[in-house]
C-alpha positions in Angstrom: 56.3 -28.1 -20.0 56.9 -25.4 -17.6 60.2 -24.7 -16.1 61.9 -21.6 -13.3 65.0 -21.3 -12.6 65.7 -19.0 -9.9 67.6 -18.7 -6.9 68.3 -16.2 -4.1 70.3 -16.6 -1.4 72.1 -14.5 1.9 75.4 -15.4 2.8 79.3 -14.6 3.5 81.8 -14.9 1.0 84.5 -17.7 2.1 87.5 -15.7 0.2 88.6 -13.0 -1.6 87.2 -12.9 -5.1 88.7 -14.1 -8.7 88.5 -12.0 -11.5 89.2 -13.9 -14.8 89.0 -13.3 -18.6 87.2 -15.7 -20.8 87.4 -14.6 -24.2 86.7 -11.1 -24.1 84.2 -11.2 -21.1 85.2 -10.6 -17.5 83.7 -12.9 -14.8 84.0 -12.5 -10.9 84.4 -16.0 -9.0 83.2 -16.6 -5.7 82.0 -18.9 -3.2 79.3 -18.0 -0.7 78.5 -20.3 2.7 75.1 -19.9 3.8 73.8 -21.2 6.9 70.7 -23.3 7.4 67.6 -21.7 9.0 67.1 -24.9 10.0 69.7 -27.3 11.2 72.4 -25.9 13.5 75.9 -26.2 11.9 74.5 -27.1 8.4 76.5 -24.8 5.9 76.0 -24.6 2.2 79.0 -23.8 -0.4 78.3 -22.4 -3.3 80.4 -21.3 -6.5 79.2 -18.0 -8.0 80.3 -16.6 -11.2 79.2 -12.8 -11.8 79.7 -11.5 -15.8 79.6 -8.0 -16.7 80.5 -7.0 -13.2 82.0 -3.9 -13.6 83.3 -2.4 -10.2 81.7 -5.3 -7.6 85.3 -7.2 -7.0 86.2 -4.3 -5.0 83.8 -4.5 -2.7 84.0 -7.8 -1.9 86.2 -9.9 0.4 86.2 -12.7 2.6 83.5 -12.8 5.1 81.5 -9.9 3.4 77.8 -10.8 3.4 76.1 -10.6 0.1 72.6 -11.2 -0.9 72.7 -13.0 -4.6 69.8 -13.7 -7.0 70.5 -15.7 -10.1 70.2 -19.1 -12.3 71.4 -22.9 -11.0 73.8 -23.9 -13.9 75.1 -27.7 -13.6 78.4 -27.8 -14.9 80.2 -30.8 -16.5 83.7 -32.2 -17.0 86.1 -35.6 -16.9 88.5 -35.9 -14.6 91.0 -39.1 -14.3 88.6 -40.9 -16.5 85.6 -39.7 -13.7 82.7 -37.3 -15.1 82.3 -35.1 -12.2 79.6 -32.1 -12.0 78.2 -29.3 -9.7 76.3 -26.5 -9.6 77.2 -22.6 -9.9 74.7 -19.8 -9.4 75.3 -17.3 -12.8 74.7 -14.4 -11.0 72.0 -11.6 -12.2 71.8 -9.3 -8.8 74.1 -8.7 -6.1 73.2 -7.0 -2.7 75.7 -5.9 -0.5 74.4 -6.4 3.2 77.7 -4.9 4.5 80.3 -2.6 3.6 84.0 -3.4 3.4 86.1 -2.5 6.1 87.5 0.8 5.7 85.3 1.7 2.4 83.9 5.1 2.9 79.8 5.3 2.9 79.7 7.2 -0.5 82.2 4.4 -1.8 79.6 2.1 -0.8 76.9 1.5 -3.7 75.2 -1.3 -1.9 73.1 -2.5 -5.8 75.0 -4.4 -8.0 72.8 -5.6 -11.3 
């Protein structure tokens, strides 16, 4: 059976991103909103987790808009005896729409892979 997983979506980040270690690797964490094309007020939240992202934490910040291209992963875990779940986009591409305030326009690579 055939299968495609692959997402792309335009929003603003909701906060300033998190840059964690897991074993040796370094992952960005962030959440984007993204508002409906189609239903006034409808917003979408969605965790993102960017690996091998070098430099792109410090261009982001809250309310930057972003355009991100990636996989749906559903992730899994118990919780006061409740199995819980939800789905983060594993980031591939990043496309900064804006530029931070005060970053200079040769700061400002704009292509993140």
């Amino acid at each position: 059976m055939a299968s495609f997983n692959r997402t792309i979506l335009l929003g603003n980040l909701t906060g300033d991103p998190e840059i964690r270690m897991v074993g040796e690797a370094e992952v960005v964490k962030y959440t984007i909103a993204v508002n409906s094309p189609w239903k006034k007020g409808k917003v979408l939240f969605l965790d993102c987790d960017h690996w091998r992202a070098g430099k792109v934490a410090a261009f982001l910040a809250k309310g930057v808009p972003v355009l991100v291209e990636g996989e749906l992963d559903q992730q899994s875990w118990e919780k006061d005896g409740q199995k819980r779940s939800k789905l983060v986009l594993q980031v591939s591409h990043l496309q900064l729409v804006g530029r931070k305030e005060g970053a200079r326009e040769e700061e400002f690579a704009g292509d993140f892979a």
